[in-house]
C-alpha positions as CSV (number, residue, x, y, z in Angstrom):
1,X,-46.7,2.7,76.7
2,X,-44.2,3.6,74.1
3,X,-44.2,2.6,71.0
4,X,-42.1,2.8,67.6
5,X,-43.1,3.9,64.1
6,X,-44.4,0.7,63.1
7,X,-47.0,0.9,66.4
8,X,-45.1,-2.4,67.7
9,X,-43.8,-1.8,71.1
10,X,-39.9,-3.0,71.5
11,X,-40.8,-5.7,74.1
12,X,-43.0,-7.2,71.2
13,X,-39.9,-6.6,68.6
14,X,-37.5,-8.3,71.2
15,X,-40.2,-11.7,71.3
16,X,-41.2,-11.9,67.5
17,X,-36.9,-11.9,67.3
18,X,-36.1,-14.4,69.7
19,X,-38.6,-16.8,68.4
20,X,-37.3,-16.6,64.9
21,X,-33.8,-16.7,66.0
22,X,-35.1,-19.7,67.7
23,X,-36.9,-21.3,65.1
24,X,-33.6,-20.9,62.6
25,X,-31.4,-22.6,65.5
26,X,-30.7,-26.3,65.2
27,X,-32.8,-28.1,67.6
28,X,-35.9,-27.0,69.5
29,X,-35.9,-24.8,71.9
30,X,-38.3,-24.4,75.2
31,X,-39.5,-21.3,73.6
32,X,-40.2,-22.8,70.3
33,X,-41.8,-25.7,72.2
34,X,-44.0,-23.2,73.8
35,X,-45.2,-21.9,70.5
36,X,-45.9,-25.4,69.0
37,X,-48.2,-25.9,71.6
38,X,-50.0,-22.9,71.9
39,X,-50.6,-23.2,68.1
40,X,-52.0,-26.7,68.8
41,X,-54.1,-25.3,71.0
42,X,-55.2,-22.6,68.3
43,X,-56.1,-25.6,66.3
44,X,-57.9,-27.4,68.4
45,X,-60.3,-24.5,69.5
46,X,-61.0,-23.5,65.9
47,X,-62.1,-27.0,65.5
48,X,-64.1,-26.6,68.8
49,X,-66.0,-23.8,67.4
50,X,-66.3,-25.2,64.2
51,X,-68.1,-28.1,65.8
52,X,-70.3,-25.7,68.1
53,X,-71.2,-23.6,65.3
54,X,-73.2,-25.9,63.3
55,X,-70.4,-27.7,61.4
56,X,-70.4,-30.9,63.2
57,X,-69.7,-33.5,60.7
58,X,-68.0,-36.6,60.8
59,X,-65.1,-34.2,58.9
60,X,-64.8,-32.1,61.8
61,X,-64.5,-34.7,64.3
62,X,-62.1,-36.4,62.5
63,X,-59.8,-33.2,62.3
64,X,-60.4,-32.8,66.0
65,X,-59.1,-36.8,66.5
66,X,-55.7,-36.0,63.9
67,X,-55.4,-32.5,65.6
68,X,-55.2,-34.3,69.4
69,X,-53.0,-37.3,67.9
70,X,-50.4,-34.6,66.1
71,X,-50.2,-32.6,69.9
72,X,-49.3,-35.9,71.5
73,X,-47.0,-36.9,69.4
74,X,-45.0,-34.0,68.7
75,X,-45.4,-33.7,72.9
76,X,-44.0,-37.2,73.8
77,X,-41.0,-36.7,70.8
78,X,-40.0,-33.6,72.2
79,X,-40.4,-35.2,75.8
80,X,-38.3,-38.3,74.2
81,X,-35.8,-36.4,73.0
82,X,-34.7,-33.8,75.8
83,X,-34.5,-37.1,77.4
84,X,-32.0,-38.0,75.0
85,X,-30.2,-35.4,75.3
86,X,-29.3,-35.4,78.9
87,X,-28.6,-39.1,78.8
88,X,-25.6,-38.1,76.2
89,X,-25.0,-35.3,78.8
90,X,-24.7,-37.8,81.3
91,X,-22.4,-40.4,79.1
92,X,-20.3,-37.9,78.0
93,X,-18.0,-36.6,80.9
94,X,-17.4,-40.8,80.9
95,X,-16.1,-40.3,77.8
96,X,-14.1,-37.5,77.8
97,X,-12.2,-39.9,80.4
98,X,-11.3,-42.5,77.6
99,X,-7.9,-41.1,75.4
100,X,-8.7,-43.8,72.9
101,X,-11.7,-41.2,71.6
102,X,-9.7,-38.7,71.2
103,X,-7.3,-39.9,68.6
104,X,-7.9,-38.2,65.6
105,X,-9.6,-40.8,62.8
106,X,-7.3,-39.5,59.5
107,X,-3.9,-40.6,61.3
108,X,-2.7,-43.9,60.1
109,X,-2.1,-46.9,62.3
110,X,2.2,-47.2,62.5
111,X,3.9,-50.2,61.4
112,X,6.8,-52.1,63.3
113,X,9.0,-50.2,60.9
114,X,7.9,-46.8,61.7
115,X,7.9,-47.2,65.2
């Protein structure tokens, strides 16, 4: 394995800079996606093991329940709005069909005179 001075290797370089590119890109990616939930995951087994290792208080369970409850909801509006997304995908060739769109909106409407 070869690595640089700073001990990363340039594969690992390559990933840490695609996820930040990512992550200052408007809109979330599948990558960034992927991240989100493997962090949800980190979350919710630090809980686990907070539980397992004598810490199981009403506290803990009920940062396990908002933990869960901030997963599926971040999940289902991410599922929601890729949805989204390829519905406008769908619409918009239908669009592009319509001239009456593409008129620009600072040109003013003519007069009998001017025409």
């Amino acid at each position: 394995e070869e690595r640089q001075e700073g001990g990363a290797r340039p594969e690992d370089e390559s990933q840490l800079l695609n996820l930040v590119t990512a992550l200052l890109e408007p809109g979330i990616s599948p990558e960034v996606h992927k991240y989100f939930n493997l962090a949800f995951i980190g979350i919710a087994f630090s809980v686990f093991l907070m539980w397992l290792g004598g810490l199981a208080s009403i506290h803990v369970l009920v940062i396990g329940f908002l933990s869960l409850g901030l997963f599926g909801s971040v999940n289902w509006f991410l599922s929601e709005q890729k949805a989204l997304e390829l519905q406008e995908a769908e619409n918009k060739p239908q669009d592009e069909n319509n001239n009456t769109t593409n008129k620009p909106l600072t040109q003013k409407p003519q007069t009998k005179k001017q025409q």
